[in-house]
C-alpha positions in Angstrom: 27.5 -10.5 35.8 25.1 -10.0 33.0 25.6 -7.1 30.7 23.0 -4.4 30.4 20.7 -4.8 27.5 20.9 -1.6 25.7 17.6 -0.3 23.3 19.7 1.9 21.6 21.8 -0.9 20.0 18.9 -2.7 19.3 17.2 -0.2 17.7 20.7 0.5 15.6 20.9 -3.2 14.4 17.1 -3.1 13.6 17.8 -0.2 11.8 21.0 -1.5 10.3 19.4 -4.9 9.4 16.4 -2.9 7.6 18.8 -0.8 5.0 21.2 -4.3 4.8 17.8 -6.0 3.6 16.4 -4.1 1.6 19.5 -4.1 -0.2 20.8 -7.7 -0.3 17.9 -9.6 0.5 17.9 -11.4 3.6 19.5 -14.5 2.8 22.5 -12.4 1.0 23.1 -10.4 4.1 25.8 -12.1 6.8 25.1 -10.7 10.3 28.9 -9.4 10.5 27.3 -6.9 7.5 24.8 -6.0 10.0 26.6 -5.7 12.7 29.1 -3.2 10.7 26.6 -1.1 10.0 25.4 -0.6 13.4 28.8 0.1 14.5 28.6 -3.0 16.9 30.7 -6.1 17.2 29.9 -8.9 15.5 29.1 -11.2 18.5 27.2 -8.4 20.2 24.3 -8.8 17.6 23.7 -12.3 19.6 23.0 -10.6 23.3 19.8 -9.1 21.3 18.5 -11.3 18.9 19.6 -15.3 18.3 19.8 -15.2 14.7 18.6 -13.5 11.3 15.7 -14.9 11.6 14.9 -13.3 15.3 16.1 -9.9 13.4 14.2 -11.0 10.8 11.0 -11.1 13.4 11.9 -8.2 15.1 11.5 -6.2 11.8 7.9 -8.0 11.6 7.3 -7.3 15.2 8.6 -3.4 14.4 5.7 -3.4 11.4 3.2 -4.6 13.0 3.3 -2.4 15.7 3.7 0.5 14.1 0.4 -0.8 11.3 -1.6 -1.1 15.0 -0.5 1.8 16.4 -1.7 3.6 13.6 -5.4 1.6 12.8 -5.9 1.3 16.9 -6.7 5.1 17.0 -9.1 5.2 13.6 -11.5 2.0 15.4 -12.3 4.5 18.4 -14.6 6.5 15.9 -18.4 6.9 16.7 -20.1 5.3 14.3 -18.6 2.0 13.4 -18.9 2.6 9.4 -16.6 5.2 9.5 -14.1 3.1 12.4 -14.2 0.6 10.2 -13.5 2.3 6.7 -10.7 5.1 9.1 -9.1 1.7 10.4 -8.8 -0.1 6.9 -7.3 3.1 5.2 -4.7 3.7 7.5 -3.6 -0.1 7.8 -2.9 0.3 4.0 -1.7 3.6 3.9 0.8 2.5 6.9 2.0 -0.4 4.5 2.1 1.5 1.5 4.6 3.5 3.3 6.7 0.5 4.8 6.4 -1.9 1.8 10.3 -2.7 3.0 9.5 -4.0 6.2 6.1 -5.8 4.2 8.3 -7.9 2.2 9.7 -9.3 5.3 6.6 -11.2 6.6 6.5 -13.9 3.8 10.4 -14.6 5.1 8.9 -14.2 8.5 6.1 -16.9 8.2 8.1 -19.0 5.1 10.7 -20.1 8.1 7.8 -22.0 9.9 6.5 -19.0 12.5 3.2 -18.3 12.1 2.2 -17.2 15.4 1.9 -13.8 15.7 4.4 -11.2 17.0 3.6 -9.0 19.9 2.7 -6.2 17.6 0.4 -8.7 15.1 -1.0 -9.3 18.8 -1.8 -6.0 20.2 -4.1 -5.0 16.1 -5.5 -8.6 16.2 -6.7 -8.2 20.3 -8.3 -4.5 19.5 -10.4 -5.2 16.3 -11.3 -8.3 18.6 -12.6 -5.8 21.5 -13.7 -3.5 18.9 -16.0 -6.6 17.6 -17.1 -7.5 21.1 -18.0 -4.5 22.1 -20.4 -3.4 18.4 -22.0 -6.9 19.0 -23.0 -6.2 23.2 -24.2 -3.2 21.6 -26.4 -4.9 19.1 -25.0 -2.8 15.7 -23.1 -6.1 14.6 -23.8 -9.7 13.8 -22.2 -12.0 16.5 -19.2 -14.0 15.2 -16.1 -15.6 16.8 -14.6 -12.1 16.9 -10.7 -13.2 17.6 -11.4 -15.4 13.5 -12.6 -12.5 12.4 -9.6 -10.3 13.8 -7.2 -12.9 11.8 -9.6 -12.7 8.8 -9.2 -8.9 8.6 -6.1 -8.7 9.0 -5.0 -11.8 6.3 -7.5 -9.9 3.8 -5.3 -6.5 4.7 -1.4 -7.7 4.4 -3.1 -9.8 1.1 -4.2 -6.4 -0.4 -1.2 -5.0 0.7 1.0 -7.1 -0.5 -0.4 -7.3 -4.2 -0.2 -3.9 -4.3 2.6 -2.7 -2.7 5.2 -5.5 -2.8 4.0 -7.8 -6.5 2.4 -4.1 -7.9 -0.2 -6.4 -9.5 -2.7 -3.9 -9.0 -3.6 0.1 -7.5 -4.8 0.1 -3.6 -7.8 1.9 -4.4 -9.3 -0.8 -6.5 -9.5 -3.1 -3.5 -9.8 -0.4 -0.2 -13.6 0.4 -1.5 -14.5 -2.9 -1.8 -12.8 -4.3 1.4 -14.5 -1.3 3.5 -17.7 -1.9 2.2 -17.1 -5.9 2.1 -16.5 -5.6 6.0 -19.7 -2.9 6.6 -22.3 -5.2 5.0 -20.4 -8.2 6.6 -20.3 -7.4 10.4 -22.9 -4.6 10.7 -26.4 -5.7 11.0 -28.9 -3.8 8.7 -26.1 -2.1 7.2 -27.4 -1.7 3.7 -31.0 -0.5 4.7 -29.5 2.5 6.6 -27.6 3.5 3.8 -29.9 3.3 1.0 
């Protein structure tokens, strides 16, 4: 008989795995810490995830969900300047505030996974519909919208990261640009309507 999969202990090794992280790095971190921390056995880590690295993408997975959940809403705006610039803002501001989790996509993609999670998914599949739908209503130049989904979101965890994992730089000296980079991009006639 197979044993009951149980979201609140995956949600405690997520959690556990996050501060143990964070902490250690992830290479310095043995699953049995993990698993300690969660108050779990050691071996019942493996009926949830098959390795660090699966914890490791579940973390992603947890980050990008959350960074979609919170643009998703901004795109349904009116008037597609503002969707745009609302949707931008609150990708970064959601990273800013998660810079922990940020970290863990270069280890995410670094072990040889670069297709996206089902979170990376669900942001990259609504600017795509967001884009289809601007350029049926003739307000946006017509581009392979899933490439410029990817683009997007590349050009925000890039901005993201220099700012809020390497602190090269301040967020505001790239959001501007980026909004407005994106506006005069994708939105035909842009530029005349403002000036």
């Amino acid at each position: 008989m197979a044993r009951k999969i149980d979201p609140d202990k995956r949600t405690r090794i997520l959690q556990a795995a996050r501060k143990t992280f964070n902490e250690y790095g992830v290479e310095k971190t043995p699953i049995s810490l993990i698993a300690k921390r969660a108050n779990i056995a050691t071996g019942t880590i493996y009926l949830y995830f098959k390795s660090k690295e699966d914890i490791v993408k579940g973390l992603v997975d947890l980050y990008m969900s959350r960074s979609s959940e919170r643009f998703i809403p901004a795109l349904s705006h009116p008037d597609v300047a503002t969707a745009i610039k609302n949707a931008v803002h609150e990708a970064l501001q959601h990273a800013g505030e998660e810079k922990d989790l940020l970290r863990l996509i270069d280890v995410y993609r670094s072990s040889g996974r670069s297709k996206p999670t089902k979170g990376d998914e669900m942001g990259l599949l609504a600017i795509e519909t967001k884009l289809n739908s601007v350029v049926e209503q003739g307000i946006a130049i017509p581009y392979n919208s899933r490439i410029v989904a990817e683009i997007i979101g590349g050009m925000i965890e890039w901005i993201a990261k220099i700012c809020f994992v390497y602190k090269v730089t301040n967020i505001s000296r790239y959001e501007k640009t980026l909004v407005s980079m994106l506006q005069h991009g994708l939105l035909k006639d842009f530029g005349k309507k403002r000036s």
